[in-house]
C-alpha positions, 0 to 999 in steps of 0.5 A: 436553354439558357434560361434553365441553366441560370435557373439551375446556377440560382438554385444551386447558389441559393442552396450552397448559400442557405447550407452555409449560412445554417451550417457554416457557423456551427462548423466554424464554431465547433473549430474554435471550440475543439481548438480553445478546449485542447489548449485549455485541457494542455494548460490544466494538465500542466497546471496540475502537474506542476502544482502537486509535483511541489506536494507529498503527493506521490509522483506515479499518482501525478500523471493519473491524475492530471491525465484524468482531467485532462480527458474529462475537459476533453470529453466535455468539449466533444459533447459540446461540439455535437450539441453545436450540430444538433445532436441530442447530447443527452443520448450520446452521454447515456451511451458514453455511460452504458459503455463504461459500465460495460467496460467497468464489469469486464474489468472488475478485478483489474479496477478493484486493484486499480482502485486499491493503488490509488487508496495506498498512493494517497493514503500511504500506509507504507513507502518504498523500503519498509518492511512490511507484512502484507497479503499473507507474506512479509518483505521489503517494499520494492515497488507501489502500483497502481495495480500492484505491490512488488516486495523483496523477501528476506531470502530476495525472493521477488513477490508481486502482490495484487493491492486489493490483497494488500488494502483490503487486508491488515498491513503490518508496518514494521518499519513505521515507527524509530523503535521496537520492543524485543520480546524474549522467553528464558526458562530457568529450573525449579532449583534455580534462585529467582531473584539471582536469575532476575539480577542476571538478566537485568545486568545483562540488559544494562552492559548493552548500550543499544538498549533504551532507557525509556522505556525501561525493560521489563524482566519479570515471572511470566509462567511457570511452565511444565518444565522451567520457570519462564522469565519475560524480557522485553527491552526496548530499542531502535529499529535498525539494531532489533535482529543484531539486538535479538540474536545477541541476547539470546547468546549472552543471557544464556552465557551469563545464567550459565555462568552465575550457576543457573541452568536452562532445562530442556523439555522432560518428563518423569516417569515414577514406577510403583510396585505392588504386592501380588492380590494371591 
């Protein structure tokens, strides 16, 4: 009896032995590995966050990104540690592959918006504040994404757009450049002298200082329409005086052809009646 029983401990002390010496090592070493791997996926995080916050990189694009290598580093050090057990790393890749592919069909529409964000973070068609044309609607730009664009209309209407609508369309920037041209039609009459119309509107540009001298307004015949002959003026200025510009020009060239004997017609039409003698 007591033999079977030292029989039995031996077997029992050379099987606990062998399965540490095979797997204690393995065990020990994937512990070490998970421990070195998340201290040095914290490290580059920290690293990388630090490193663009001193950029022109946005910063709601900072934690994206920073985050995405951090979870990269830390899937890798996993797929490292279920090598150290033997497992086939190979398949454990494919299924990781297949499940993202699966996840990124179920969520098309969702990454395609995601997508387009990042494009508009990193390339910066336009900032927060700028008044933009975008998606079919115009506003001012409140907000920037990573799935959508909030914008703010004129009559504060508050308007969320999908980036896919906003990057994969045309964007008009209205506030990317210091100055804008002013494109204004004045119709005048047939009767009208047209060198006196010219010299009026040209007065008129230079009596306001807003105005810029380069480049040079342009005043000339653009058509002669069915019922006035239409003047074009296109002068230039700074961005922040184009409304307060626009709406003064209207009133004071209107005012002033008034005043230099001019006159502004309205749409009309003549009928001319002819008579004929009865054929009997």
């Amino acid at each position: 009896m007591d033999a079977l029983t030292n029989l039995d401990l031996s077997g029992v002390i050379a099987a606990l032995t062998e399965l540490l010496s095979t797997w204690g090592i393995r065990v020990v070493g994937a512990i070490a590995l998970l421990f070195v791997g998340s201290i040095v996926a914290k490290t580059v995080r920290r690293s990388m966050r630090r490193t663009l916050g001193r950029t022109r990189l946005d910063p709601t694009l900072i934690p994206f990104l920073s985050g995405m290598v951090y979870y990269l580093i830390v899937t890798f050090v996993v797929v490292a540690c279920l090598g150290l057990f033997g497992i086939q790393t190979t398949s454990v890749i494919a299924l990781l592959g297949a499940a993202g592919l699966a996840v990124g069909l179920a969520l098309q529409g969702t990454l395609t918006n995601f997508a387009s964000g990042v494009m508009l973070l990193i390339f910066r068609p336009f900032r927060m504040g700028d008044f933009v044309e975008v998606g079919g609607v115009a506003g001012s730009v409140a907000e920037i994404g990573l799935f959508s664009t909030t914008m703010n209309t004129p009559d504060n209407v508050r308007i969320i757009v999908p980036n896919s609508s906003v990057y994969g369309t045309t964007i008009k920037n209205y506030a990317a450049n210091d100055t804008r041209r002013i494109d204004l039609v004045m119709g005048v009459s047939y009767d009208d002298d047209l060198s006196l119309v010219q010299e009026t509107i040209e007065k008129v540009l230079r009596a306001d200082d807003r105005i810029l001298a380069d480049p040079a307004p342009f005043v000339a015949v653009g058509e002669l329409a069915d019922s006035s002959v239409n003047f074009v003026v296109r002068p230039w200025c700074k961005r922040a005086d184009y409304w307060g510009l626009r709406c003064d020009l209207n009133r004071r060239l209107k005012e002033a052809l008034e005043q230099a004997g001019c006159s502004i017609p309205y749409p009309q039409t003549d009928v001319h009646l002819f008579q004929t003698e009865n054929a009997a």
